[in-house]
C-alpha positions, 0 to 999 in steps of 0.5 A: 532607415524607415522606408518612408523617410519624413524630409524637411526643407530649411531655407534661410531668408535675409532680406532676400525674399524674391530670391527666396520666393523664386525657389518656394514657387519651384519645390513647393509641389515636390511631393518627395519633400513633406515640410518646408520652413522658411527662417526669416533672419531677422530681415530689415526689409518687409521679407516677412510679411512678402513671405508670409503670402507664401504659408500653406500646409506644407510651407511654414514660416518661422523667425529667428529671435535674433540674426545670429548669422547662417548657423543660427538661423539654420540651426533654428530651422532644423530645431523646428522641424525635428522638435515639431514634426519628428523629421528623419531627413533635413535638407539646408539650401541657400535662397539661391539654388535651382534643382529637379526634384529627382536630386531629393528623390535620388537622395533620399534614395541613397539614404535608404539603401546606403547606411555609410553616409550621414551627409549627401548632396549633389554636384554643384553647377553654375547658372550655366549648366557648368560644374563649378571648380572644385565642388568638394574640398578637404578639411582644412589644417592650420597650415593650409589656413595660414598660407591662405592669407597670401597670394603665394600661399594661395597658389601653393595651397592650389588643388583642384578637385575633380568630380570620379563619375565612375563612383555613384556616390563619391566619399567627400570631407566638405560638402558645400553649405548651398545644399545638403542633406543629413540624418536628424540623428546624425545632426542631433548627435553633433550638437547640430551648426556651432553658431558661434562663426556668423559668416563662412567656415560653417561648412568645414567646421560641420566636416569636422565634428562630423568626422570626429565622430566617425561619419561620413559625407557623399556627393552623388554624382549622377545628379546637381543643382545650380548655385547663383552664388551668395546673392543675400551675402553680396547685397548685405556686405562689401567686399572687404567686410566679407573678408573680414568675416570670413578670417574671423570664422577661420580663426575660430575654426584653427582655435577650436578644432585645429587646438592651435595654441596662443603662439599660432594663433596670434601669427593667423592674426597678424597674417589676417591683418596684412591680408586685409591691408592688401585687399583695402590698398586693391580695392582703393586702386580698382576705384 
């Protein structure tokens, strides 16, 4: 790759925009990112206008035609800045994160030096400073899905994943949706996020199709950025809506890249809805 990689900055707002605000403020001078864009999800508050303060030379602000969920809106950010401005890296990070600039620096970095991976990021922390359990994850299969529904299952599916400090760059199958940073080739020649999920599985399906042909995916360990967790997901969504959400996108991932037949896909719905019925009759007692 060009020693002088053209990096963009995707950052997706709905009806968050203080948080959103909160890391323009902190990146907006980075001299290793040369474009930000902001997508404004279609926010039902005044997100857009509070934002378009913030437009300068280097930070755009776009809105998407309609609020097609996380893929959609990304999608239409990364479309921008490589359709626009010829962009060779586009990082995607949630409202919610905090990072030095030496995490991009040292990506960037990487990208440069090491051609085997196509997805980099870094460590994920808390607000704490504490590494977050399990800050990879493998693809998941049919079997792992349909366990996840239920407690036990749960606990038998339970694996920790432990960040190896003794590789510089770990190879990884799912890079966590809060940050990342991929080759506009790479994302181009994968048909970029499929926006038919609204909500959750964006990460594993991007995994997927990104293992299907052939690339790979790194954490650099020696760097980090911290996530406060889903703040916009929280404000929008109760709990059990979430979930919902959340089996709708798992069942769309099993149908259409696990190839499960009609058989296992109908017993994933009828896992999903004893599921939900537990999570209603927990949360009616926690009230």
């Amino acid at each position: 790759m060009s020693d002088n990689l053209k990096t963009g900055f995707v950052i997706l707002n709905y009806n968050d925009y203080k948080t959103t605000i909160k890391l323009v403020e902190s990146i907006k001078n980075y001299k290793s990112i040369d474009l930000i864009v902001i997508v404004d999800n279609c926010s039902t508050d005044n997100s857009y206008e509070k934002l378009h303060e913030y437009v300068n030379n280097n930070v755009i602000l776009i809105k998407s035609d309609k609020n097609g969920g996380y893929a959609y809106g990304n999608n239409f950010g990364i479309h921008h800045l490589i359709e626009n401005y010829n962009c060779d890296i586009v990082f995607i990070s949630n409202p919610d994160v905090e990072f030095e600039e030496n995490l991009v620096v040292e990506i960037k970095k990487q990208f440069k030096n090491n051609s085997k991976y196509s997805v980099l990021s870094g460590v994920m922390l808390d607000i704490n400073g504490n590494v977050v359990k399990n800050p990879y994850w493998n693809i998941p299969s049919y079997k792992y899905d349909l366990l996840d529904y239920f407690f036990i299952g749960r606990r038998i599916n339970k694996k920790e994943f432990i960040v190896d400090y003794t590789q510089e760059i770990m190879e990884v199958e799912v890079i966590p949706g809060s940050f990342l940073a991929i080759k506009s080739d790479v994302i181009r020649d994968i048909g970029y996020y499929d926006e038919n999920t609204f909500l959750y599985c964006e990460e594993r399906i991007l995994a997927k199709k990104l293992k299907n042909k052939g690339y790979k995916s790194g954490l650099i360990t020696g760097i980090s950025y911290k996530h406060m967790h889903s703040i916009s997901i929280k404000k929008t969504f109760k709990k059990v809506d979430t979930i919902k959400i959340f089996y709708d996108s798992k069942l769309y991932y099993n149908k259409e890249y696990n190839k499960v037949g009609k058989f296992r896909e109908n017993i994933l719905k009828i896992a999903a809805k004893i599921s939900l019925l537990e999570y209603k009759v927990l949360e009616k007692i926690c009230k």
